[in-house]
C-alpha positions in Angstrom: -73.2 42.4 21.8 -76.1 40.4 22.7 -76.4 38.6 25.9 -76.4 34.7 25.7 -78.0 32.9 28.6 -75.0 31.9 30.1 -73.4 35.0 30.0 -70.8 36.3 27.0 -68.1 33.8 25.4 -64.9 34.2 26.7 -63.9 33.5 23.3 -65.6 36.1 21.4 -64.8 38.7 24.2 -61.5 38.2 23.5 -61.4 38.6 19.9 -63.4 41.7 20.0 -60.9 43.5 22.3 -58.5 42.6 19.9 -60.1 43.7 17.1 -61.0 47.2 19.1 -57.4 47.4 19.8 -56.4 47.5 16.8 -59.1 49.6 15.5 -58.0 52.1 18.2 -54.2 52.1 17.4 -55.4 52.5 13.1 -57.2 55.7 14.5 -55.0 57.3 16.3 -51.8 56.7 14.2 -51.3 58.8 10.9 -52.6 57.8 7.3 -49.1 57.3 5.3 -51.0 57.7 1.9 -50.2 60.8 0.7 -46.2 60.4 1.9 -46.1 57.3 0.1 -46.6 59.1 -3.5 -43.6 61.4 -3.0 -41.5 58.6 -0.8 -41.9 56.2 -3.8 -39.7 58.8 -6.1 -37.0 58.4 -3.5 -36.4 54.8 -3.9 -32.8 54.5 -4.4 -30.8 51.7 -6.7 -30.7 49.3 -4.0 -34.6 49.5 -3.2 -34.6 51.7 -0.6 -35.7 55.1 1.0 -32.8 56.9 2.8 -35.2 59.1 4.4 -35.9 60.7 7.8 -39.3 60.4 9.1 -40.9 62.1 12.4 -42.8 59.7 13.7 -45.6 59.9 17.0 -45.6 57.3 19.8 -49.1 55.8 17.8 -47.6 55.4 14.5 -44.7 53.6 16.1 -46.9 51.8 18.1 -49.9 50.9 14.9 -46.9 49.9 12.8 -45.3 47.6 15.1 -48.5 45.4 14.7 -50.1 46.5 11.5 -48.4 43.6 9.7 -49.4 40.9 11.7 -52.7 42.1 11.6 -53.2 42.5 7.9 -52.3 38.6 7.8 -54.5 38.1 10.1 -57.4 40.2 8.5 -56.6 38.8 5.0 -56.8 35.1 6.6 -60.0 35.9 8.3 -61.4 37.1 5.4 -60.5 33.9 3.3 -62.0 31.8 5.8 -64.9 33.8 5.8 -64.8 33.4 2.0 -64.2 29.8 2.3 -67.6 29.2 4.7 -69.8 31.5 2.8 -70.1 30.8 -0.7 -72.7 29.9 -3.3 -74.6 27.0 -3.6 -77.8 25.4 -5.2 -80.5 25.6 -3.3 -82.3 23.3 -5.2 -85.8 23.6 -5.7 -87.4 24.5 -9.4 -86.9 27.7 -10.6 -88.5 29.6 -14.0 -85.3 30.2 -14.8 -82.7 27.0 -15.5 -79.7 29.5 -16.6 -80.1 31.1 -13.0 -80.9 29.0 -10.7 -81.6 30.5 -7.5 -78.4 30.1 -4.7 -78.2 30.3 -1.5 -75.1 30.4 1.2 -73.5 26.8 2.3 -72.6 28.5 5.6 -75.9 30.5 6.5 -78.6 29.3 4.2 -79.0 33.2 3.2 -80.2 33.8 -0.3 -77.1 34.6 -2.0 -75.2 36.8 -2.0 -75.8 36.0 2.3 -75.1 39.3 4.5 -71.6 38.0 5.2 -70.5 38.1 1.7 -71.9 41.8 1.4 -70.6 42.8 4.5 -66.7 41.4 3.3 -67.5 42.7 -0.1 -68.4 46.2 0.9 -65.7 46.5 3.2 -62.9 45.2 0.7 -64.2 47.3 -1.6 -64.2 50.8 0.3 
């Protein structure tokens, strides 16, 4: 985090310990992947798992949040998306069919480093 000359926003110190909590609790709980191919065979007639599962205090604790933060996540990234999307940047070009774009948000040639950075993320 760089230094502003006024000293760091409140604002953004806030939402990065938010977003290192919950990066902390993701890595400390358990990855349910692998349980959710078998528990998928055990749904019942009425939709649901009767199932016991042993759980640790972090995956009790990461799941208590984990939906609220997807939504969040998933909204962030739409906005994101929203801001940082293609436009004409005018100009001539050699090419008419492909004219060249750049980002309304950053001015980046596009795609801008935002859009990679959501893109390669997403795409993991």
């Amino acid at each position: 985090m760089k230094d502003e000359p006024y000293g760091p926003d409140p604002r953004e110190l806030r939402l990065r310990d938010r977003l290192e909590s919950i990066r902390a609790r993701a890595e400390k709980s358990n990855s349910w992947r692998t349980s959710t191919q078998y528990l998928s065979r055990l749904v019942n007639r009425s939709g649901f798992v009767p199932v016991r599962a042993r759980l640790a205090r972090e995956d009790l604790t990461f799941l208590a949040g984990a939906r609220d933060d997807v939504l969040a996540f998933a909204e962030l990234s739409l906005r994101l998306l929203d801001l940082h999307r293609p436009q004409d940047a005018g100009g001539i070009t050699s090419d008419p069919d492909s004219p060249i774009r750049r980002c309304r948000a950053c001015m980046w040639r596009w795609p801008c480093p935002t859009f990679r950075t959501i893109d390669e993320t997403v795409d993991r």
